[in-house]
C-alpha positions in Angstrom: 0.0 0.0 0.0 2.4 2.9 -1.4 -0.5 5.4 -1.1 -1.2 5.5 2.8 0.6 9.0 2.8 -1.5 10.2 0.4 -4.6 9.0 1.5 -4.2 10.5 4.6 -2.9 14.2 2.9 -6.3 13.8 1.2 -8.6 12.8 3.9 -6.8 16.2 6.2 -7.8 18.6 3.5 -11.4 16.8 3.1 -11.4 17.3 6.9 -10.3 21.2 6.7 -12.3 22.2 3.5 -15.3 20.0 5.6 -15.4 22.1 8.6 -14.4 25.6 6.9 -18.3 24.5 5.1 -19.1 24.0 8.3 -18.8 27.5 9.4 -19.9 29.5 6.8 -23.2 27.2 6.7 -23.2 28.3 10.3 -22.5 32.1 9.3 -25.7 31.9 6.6 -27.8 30.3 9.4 -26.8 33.0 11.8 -27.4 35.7 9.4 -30.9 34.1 8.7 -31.9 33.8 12.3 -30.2 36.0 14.1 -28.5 38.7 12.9 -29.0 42.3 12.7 -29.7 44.2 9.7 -26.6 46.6 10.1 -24.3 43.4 10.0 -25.4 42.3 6.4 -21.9 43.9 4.8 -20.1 42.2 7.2 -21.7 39.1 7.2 -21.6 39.4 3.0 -17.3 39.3 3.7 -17.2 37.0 6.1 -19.1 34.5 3.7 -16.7 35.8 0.9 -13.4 35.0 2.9 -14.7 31.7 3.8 -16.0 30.3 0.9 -13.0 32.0 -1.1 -10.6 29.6 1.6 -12.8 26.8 0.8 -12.5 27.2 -2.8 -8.6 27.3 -2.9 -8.2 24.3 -0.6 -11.0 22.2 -2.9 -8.6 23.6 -6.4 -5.2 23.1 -4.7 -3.0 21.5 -6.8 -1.3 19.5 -4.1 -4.7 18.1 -3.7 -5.4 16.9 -7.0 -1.9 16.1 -7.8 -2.7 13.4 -5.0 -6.5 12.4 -5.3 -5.6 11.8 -9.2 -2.9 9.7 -8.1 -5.3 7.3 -5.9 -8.1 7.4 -8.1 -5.2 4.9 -9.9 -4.6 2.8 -6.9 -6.6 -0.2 -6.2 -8.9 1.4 -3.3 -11.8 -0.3 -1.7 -15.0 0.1 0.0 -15.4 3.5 1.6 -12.1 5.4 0.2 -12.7 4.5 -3.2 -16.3 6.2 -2.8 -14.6 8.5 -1.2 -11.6 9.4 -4.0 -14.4 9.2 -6.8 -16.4 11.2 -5.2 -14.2 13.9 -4.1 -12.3 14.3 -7.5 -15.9 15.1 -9.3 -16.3 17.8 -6.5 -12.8 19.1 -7.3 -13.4 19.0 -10.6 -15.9 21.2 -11.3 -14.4 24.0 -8.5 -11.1 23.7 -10.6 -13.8 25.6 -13.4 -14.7 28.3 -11.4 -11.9 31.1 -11.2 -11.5 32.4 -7.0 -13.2 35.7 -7.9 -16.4 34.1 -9.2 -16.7 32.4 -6.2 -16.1 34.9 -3.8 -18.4 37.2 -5.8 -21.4 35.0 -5.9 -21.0 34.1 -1.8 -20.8 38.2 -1.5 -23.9 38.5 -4.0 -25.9 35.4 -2.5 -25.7 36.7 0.6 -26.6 40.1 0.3 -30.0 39.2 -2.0 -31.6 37.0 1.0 -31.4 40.0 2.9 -33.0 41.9 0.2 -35.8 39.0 -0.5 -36.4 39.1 3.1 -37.5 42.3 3.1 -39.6 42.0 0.2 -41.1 39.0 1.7 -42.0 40.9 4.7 -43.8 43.8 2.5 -45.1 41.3 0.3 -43.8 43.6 -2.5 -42.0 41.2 -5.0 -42.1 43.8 -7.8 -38.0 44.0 -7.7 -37.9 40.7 -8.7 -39.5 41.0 -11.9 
């Protein structure tokens, strides 16, 4: 088993990129629940940063360099799932330049605010 190193490199960064998800899901929630009004351009850059990190970890080329390499390897059961999985996911970030990314979380984030209030008027003439 040659790839035990690398297996484990890979199953770190799922680990990191995992929990950095984590918190900006837990960001969004807050900002959905909880969160003031006057926090929304905040909020919209602290989504940004996070999903930017999460995006550079997912398209690092250490990464693929090394889920490529086991997707060769004769892996079983859960980490060939795993592996097959994961290098469709990195796959299509590797499509999406950084900016995009941190654009849309910035732009995603600022619009629910915006439907929100629209929702709350009932007024969902901007939207047309």
């Amino acid at each position: 088993m040659s790839y035990v190193k690398e297996l484990e490199y890979v199953k770190k960064m799922q680990k990191e990129i995992l929990l950095l998800a984590r918190t900006s899901a837990l960001l969004r929630w807050d900002q959905q629940t909880h969160m003031p009004k006057l926090g929304l351009e905040g909020r919209a850059d602290q989504l940004s940063l996070i999903d930017s990190l999460v995006h550079e970890k997912l398209i690092s080329g250490d990464l693929f360099k090394n889920v490529k390499k086991l997707l060769k390897e004769n892996l079983e059961g859960d980490d060939k799932i795993m592996i097959k999985k994961f290098y469709r996911d990195i796959d299509k970030a590797r499509k999406l330049p950084k900016e995009f990314v941190e654009e849309l979380s910035k732009v995603t984030s600022k619009a629910f605010s915006v439907w929100l209030d629209a929702r709350e008027k009932n007024d969902f003439s901007i939207f047309q």
